[in-house]
N, C-alpha and C positions, 0 to 999 in steps of 0.2 A: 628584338628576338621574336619567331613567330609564335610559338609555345611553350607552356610548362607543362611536366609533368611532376604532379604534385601527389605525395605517397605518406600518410601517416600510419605509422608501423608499434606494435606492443606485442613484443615476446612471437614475434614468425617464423622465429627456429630457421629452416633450411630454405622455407616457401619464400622468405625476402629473398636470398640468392639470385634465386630462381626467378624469379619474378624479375627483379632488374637486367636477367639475362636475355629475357624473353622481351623486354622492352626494348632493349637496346638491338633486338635483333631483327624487329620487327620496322623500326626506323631506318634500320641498316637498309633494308628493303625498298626506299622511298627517299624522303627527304635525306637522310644523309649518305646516299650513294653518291652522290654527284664532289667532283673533289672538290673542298672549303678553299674559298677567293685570299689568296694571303692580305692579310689585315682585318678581313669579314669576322661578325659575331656569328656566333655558332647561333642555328636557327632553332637549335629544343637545346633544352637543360632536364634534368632530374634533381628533384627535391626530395629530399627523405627526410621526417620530423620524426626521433625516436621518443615516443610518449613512454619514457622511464623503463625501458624491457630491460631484464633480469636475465635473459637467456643467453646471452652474447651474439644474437642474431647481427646485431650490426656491425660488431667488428667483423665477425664471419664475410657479411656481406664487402665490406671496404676492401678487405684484403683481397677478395675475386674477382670486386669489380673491375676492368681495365679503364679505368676512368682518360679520356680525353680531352684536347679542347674541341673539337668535335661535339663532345658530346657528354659536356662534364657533367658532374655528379657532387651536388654539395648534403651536408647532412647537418641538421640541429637537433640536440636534445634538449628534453624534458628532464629536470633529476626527481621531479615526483609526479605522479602519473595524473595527466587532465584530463587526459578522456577523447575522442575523435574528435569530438569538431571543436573542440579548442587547437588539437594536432593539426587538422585540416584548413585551418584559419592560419595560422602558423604560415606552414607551408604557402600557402597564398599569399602573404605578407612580405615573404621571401624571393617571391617567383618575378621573373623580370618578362616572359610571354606575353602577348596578346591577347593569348588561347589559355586559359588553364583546365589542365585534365587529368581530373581527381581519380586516383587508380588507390584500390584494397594495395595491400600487400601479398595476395596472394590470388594473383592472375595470370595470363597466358591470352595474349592479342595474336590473332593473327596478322600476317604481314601486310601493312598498309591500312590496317582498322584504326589507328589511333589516329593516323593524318590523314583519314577520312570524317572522322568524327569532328577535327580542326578545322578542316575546309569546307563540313557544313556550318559550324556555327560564323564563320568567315562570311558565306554566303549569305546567310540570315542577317550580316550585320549586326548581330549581337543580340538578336530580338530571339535566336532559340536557345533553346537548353537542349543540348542532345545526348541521350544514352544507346548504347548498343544492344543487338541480340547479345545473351548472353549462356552460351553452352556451359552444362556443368563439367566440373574441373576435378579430376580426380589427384588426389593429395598425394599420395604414397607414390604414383609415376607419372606425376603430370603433365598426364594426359584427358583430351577431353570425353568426358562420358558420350557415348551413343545415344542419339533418339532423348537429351533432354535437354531443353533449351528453353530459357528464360523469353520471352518478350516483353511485351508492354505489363505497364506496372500501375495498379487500381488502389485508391485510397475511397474509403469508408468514414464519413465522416460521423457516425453514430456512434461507433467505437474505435477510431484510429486505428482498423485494422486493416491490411495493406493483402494484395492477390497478386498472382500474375493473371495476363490479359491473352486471350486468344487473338489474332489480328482479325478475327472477325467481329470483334469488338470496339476496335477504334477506324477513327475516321483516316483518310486517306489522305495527304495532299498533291494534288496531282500532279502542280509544277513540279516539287520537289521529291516525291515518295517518298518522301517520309509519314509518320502515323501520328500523329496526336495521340497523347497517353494521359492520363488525370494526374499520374506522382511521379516521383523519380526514385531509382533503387540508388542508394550512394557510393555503389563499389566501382563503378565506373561513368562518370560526368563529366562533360564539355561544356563551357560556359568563358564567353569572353569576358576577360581584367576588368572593361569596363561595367559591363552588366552584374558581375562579382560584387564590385564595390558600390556602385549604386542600389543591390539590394542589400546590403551589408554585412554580404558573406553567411558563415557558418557560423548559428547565435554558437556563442562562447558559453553560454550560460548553460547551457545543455554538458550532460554528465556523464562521464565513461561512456556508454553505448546508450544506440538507439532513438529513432525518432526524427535523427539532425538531420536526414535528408530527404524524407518528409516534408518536415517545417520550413527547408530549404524551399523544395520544388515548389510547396502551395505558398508561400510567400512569391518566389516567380511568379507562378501564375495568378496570384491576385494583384499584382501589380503591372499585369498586360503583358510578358512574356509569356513565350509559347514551350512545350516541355514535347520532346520531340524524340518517337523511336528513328534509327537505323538500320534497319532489318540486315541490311550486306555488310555492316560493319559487325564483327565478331568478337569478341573481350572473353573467354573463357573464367569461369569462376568460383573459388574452392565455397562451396553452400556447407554447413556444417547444422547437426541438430544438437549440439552442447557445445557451452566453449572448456574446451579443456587443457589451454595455454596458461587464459587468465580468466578471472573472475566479475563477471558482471552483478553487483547487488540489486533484486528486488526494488528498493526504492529509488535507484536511480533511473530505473526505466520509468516508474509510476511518475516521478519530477517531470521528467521530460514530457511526457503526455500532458499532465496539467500543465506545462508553462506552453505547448504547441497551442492545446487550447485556449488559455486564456489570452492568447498574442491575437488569434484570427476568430475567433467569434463574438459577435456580441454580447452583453449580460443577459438578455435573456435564454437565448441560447446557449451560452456557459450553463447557466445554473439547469437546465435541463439538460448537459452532457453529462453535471456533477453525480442531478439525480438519478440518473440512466446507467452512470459508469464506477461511480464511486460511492463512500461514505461521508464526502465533505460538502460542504455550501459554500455559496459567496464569502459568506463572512468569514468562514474559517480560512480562506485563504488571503481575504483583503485588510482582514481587522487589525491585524499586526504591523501595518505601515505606517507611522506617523506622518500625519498631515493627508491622509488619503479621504479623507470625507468631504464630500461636495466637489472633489475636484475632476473636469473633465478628461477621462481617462478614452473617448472615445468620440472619435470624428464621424460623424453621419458619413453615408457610403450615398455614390451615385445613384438612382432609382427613384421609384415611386418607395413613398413614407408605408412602414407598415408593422407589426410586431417584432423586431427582433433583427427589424435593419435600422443600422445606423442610431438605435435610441439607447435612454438608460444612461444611470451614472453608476459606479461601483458603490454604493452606500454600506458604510463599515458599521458592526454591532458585535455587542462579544457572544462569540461563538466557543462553547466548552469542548475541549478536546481530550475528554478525558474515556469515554465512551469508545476510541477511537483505537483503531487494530494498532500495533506498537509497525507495523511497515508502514503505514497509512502517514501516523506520525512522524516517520522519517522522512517519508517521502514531503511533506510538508514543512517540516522544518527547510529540510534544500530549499524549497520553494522561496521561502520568506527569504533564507541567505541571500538569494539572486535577487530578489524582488527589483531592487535599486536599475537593474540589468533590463530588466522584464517589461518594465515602462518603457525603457528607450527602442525597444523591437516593439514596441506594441504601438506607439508612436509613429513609428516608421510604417508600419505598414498601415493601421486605420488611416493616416493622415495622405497617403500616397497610393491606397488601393482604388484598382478601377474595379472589380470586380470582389465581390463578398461571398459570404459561404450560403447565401442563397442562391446565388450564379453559379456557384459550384454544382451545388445540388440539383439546382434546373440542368446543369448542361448535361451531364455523366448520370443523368437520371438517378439519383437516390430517393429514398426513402425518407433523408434524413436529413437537414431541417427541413422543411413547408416543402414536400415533394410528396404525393398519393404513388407515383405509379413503381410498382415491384420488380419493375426492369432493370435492374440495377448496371451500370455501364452501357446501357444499352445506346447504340448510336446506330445512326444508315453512315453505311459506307461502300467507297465499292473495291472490290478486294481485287489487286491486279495479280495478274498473269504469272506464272512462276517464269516464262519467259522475259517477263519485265525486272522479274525480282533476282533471278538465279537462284534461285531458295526456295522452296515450298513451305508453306507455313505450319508451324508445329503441333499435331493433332493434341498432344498431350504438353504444353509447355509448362513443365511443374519442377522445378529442380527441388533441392531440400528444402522444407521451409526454413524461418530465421529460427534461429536457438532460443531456449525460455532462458530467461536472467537465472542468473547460478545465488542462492537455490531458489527454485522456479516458484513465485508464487500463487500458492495453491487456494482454490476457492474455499474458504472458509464459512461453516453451517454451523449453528448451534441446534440441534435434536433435543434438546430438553434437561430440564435442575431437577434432581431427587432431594429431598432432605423432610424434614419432617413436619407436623404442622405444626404442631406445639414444642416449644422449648422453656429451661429455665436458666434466668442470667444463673452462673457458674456451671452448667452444662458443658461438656464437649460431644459437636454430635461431625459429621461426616455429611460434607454437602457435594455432590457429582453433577458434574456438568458431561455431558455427552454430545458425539457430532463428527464432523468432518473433517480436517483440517486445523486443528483448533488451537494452532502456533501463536493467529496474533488474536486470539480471543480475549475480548475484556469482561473482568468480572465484577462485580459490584454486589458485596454482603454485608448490608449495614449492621450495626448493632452488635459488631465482634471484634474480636482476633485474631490472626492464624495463627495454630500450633507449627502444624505441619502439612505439606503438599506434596501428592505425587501424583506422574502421570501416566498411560500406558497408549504406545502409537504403535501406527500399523506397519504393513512390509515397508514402505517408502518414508521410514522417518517420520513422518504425521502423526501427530494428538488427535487422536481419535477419543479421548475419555482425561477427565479432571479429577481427584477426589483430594477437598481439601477437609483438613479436621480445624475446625474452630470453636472459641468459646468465647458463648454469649456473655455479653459485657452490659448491655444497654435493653431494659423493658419496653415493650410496644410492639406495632405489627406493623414489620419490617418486610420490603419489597427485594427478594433475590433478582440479581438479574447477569445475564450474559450474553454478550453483545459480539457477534464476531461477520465481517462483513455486512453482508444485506438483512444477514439472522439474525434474531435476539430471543432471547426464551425468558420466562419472568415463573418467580413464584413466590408468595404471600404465606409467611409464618405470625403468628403470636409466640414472641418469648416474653415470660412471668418472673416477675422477683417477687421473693418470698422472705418477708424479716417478721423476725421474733422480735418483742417486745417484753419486758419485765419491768413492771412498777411504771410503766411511760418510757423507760430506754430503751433505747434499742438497740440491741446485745447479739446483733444477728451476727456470728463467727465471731463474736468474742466473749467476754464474762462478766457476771454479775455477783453482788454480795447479796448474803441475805444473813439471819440468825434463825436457830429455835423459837417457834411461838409469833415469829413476823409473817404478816397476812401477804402472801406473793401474787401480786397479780399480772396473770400472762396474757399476752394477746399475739395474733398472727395479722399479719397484711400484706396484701396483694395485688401489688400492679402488672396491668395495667387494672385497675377496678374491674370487679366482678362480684357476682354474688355467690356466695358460699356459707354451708354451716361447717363447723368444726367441734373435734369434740377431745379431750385433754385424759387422759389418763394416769393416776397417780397410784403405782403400785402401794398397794398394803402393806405389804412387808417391811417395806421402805419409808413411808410414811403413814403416822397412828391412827391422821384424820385428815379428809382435807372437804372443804366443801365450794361446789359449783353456784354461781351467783348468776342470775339472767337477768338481763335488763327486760324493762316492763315493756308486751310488743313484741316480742321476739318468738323466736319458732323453737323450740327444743330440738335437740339433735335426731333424725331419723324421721323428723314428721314430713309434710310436703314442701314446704319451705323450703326458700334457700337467701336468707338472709343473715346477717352477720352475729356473730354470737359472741360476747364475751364474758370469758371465763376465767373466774378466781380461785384462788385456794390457800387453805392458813396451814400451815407444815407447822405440826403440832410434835411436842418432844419423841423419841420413841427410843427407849431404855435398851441398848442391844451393845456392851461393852461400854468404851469412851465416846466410841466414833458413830457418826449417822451417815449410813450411805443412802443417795437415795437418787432415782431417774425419773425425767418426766418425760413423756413420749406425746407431740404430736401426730397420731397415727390414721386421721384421716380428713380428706379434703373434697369437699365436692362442691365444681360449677356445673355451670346451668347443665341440662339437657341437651343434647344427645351423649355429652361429653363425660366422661367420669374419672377422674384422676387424682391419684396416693398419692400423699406428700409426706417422707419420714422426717423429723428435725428431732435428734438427739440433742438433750442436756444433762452431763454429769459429772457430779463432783464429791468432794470428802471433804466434812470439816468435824470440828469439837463442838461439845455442847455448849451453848452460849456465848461463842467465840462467832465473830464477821469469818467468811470464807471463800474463798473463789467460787465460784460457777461457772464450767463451759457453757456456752451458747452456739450451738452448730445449726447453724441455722442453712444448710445444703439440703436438696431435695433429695427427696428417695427417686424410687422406680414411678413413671406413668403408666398409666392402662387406660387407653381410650374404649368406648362403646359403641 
């Protein structure tokens, strides 16, 4: 058979129809005009891989299609959804072509572009990869948009982020006219059986959307295939700025990037795309592999020896992930699931590339790795003849861009922690985090617990503001912090415990006994240490006498001092019925300078004369007041 076409489909509603009808029609025009040799194999097939849709698109589709042997039509599902280029791998597996030509589900060839796309990679002998112009595709009458037209297709190795290419951008080749392009767009691709399976296809590893044709093309190309425009071949194609069939998750895009990265660049280079693009390191990605330490994860590259070619082992260390945004996480975990996966592509291509991601960078002129000049794509080329081409080349080639992952992840800021400076353990105070985006913000407040959280976002869904109520549990000076993307904000409290003591126990929130005539002595303490005087008051009315006791050295209350004081007192009988009521009030506290701060600690209780009796000890702070 001379070709496949090869179609993985999820949830395409009316556009699969359509799309198989336009294929078939567009063949009808060329290769299968001519009448089939009786006993001859049909020269193209159709492959459809249904990746688990929900919508009935394929039965819709089976029943419309006029399926022949001419020009049959087989179809495999998925019963749980894997994602494109497990679907598109599939399909390849399936295909019995020469030629495989990976088609969206939702396109529109014109007639004779797809068995021109066959018969260059034919010519090439399998050494190109070829994609077509590609006019936008309008959904609702599909039909093609006016004046907007896809060409060549530019990857960005600093951040995987992908352009279209003016053709005054790529180079030319003159036997063939075709264009040298840096990437490959994945909605429409020709790539001979053999050159498929000796690069070994579409990684499987790779998640729901995005990236896999990419990874595709710059595996090609680092392995001395060439990725090739057709400018007269035409593929029409639906560009979308949301998906709104099915759902692309945030972290399965962010997987895909880290696993394309860490297949084709070296360690050093990794961990400068990590620090450039992400929140993670080496280790947070490689630490979780058993038996990955020391071992050669990477085959020097052809060239002269030099920083970030061909050196470096992946050396594993534990790396905390706790600091780390909750999509980041996820995206990470996927990572380690495939790891096992991620060696054998990684393998595959260090061990078998001719060219590495500094040849990238030198040829397509980047910035980015070991490249100075700010030309980015820049090549000489010479641009032929609209006569030569039949096409004039597209002043503005921009169709939609690609859709953000559903829901699209948003740069996340932390602007700044409010709370207060000073606290005391059994406090509840209100600590605010503020900022931009602040979904996968991590938080870190030692020394507590939360009561309660609430949060208030902007028009688009977004945490724009945090306020959690907590209560301190733990004395000392404790570091806030909030950590969200590349931001983090910090801020530095003292929380104080404060216990009462009676007679040597310590009675702080609970009771003590005492009698008429027994000498009580009270003390206060304060961590984290500090200096302070205190001073103890014993109503009169309450009690008949009581007297204060200094140790020798010490400051009296109110003088300059601020050293520790302790104070006694003998609760002597006082005649007022049966019963003695009576309170003691710790009613003030002062440390050092500039600071000045109340501390109230109720004690009270009822007992009989000459009789043992409970005593509350409420040892909670009052009100602060700073200076």
């Amino acid at each position: 058979m001379r070709f496949s076409i090869c179609i993985a489909a999820h949830n395409e509603a009316h556009l699969l129809s359509r799309t198989l009808h336009a294929v078939r029609t567009s063949l009808l025009a060329t290769s299968l005009s001519s009448p089939a040799i009786p006993g001859d194999h049909p020269r193209c097939e159709i492959i459809v891989v249904d990746d688990a849709s929900t919508d009935g698109s394929i039965a819709a589709a089976l029943a419309d299609f006029p399926n022949s042997a001419e020009l049959p039509l087989r179809v495999e599902r998925f019963e749980t959804r894997q994602g494109a280029s497990p679907a598109k791998h599939r399909a390849a597996e399936l295909a019995r072509g020469a030629v495989l030509v990976f088609l969206d589900a939702h396109v529109l060839p014109e007639p004779g572009s797809l068995e021109r796309l066959v018969a260059g990679v034919e010519a090439s002998q399998g050494r190109d990869l070829l994609t077509p112009a590609l006019p936008a595709l309008d959904e609702s009458t599909f039909t093609v948009i006016p004046g907007r037209t896809g060409l060549g297709y530019g990857l960005d190795l600093a951040d995987l982020s992908c352009r279209w290419l003016p053709l005054s951008n790529l180079q030319l080749d003159e036997e063939t006219h075709l264009y040298h392009q840096p990437a490959l767009i994945g909605c429409v691709v020709a790539v001979s059986r053999e050159t498929y399976l000796a690069l070994g296809g579409f990684d499987t590893g790779m998640k729901v959307w995005g990236v896999e044709d990419i990874d595709f093309g710059l595996k090609a190309w680092s392995l001395g295939y060439s990725l090739k425009l057709d400018v007269l071949s035409r593929v029409a194609h639906r560009f979308q700025r949301a998906f709104h069939h099915y759902e692309v998750p945030a972290p399965h895009v962010l997987h895909n990037k880290l696993r394309l990265a860490a297949k084709h660049f070296s360690p050093h280079h990794l961990k400068q795309w990590l620090a450039n693009n992400t929140p993670l390191t080496l280790e947070h990605l490689f630490t979780p592999s058993p038996g990955l330490p020391g071992e050669q994860l990477l085959t020097p590259s052809p060239g002269k020896p030099g920083e970030g070619r061909g050196e470096g082992l992946f050396v594993s260390s534990q790396a905390s992930t706790d600091h780390l945004p909750p999509v980041w996480r996820a995206a990470l975990d996927l990572f380690h699931e495939h790891f096992a996966s991620l060696q054998s592509e990684r393998t595959l291509v260090q061990s078998r590339r001719l060219r590495d991601e500094l040849d990238y960078a030198h040829t397509f002129q980047l910035t980015w790795p070991g490249h100075e000049s700010p030309q980015s794509f820049a090549m000489a080329m010479t641009l032929p003849t609209s006569e030569e081409t039949g096409t004039e080349p597209s002043i503005e080639p921009s169709p939609e861009p690609s859709p953000e992952p559903s829901p699209a992840p948003c740069q996340c800021a932390v602007s700044g922690i409010s709370a207060p400076d000073t606290c005391f353990v059994g406090d509840e105070h209100d600590i605010t985090i503020t900022g931009s985006c602040l979904d996968g913000v991590s938080i870190n407040i030692p020394g507590s617990t939360t009561v309660f959280s609430t949060e208030e976002k902007d028009a688009d869904g977004h945490i724009v503001k945090i306020t959690r109520r907590v209560k301190w549990t733990n004395p000392g000076e404790h570091t806030l912090s909030a950590t969200c993307g590349q931001s983090s904000a910090e801020k530095k409290i003292k929380v104080y415990k404060v216990q009462i003591f009676a007679n040597d126990q310590d009675v702080t929130g609970g009771s003590f006994s005492t009698v008429v005539g027994k000498r009580v002595k009270l003390e206060c303490q304060v961590t984290p240490e500090v200096e302070f005087t205190n001073e103890w008051a014993l109503p009169g009315q309450y009690v008949k006498e009581y007297h204060t006791h200094y140790k020798q050295g010490d400051v009296l209350p109110g003088g300059d001092g601020h050293v520790g004081v302790d104070t006694s007192a003998t609760v002597r009988e006082h005649t007022d019925g049966d019963y003695l009521q009576f309170e003691i009030e710790l009613f003030y506290l002062r440390l050092e300078n500039p600071d000045t701060i109340q501390v109230t600690v109720k004690r009270k209780g009822t007992f009989r004369r000459h009789e043992r009796a409970g005593l509350e000890a409420n040892g909670v702070p009052g009100r602060t007041v700073f200076h």
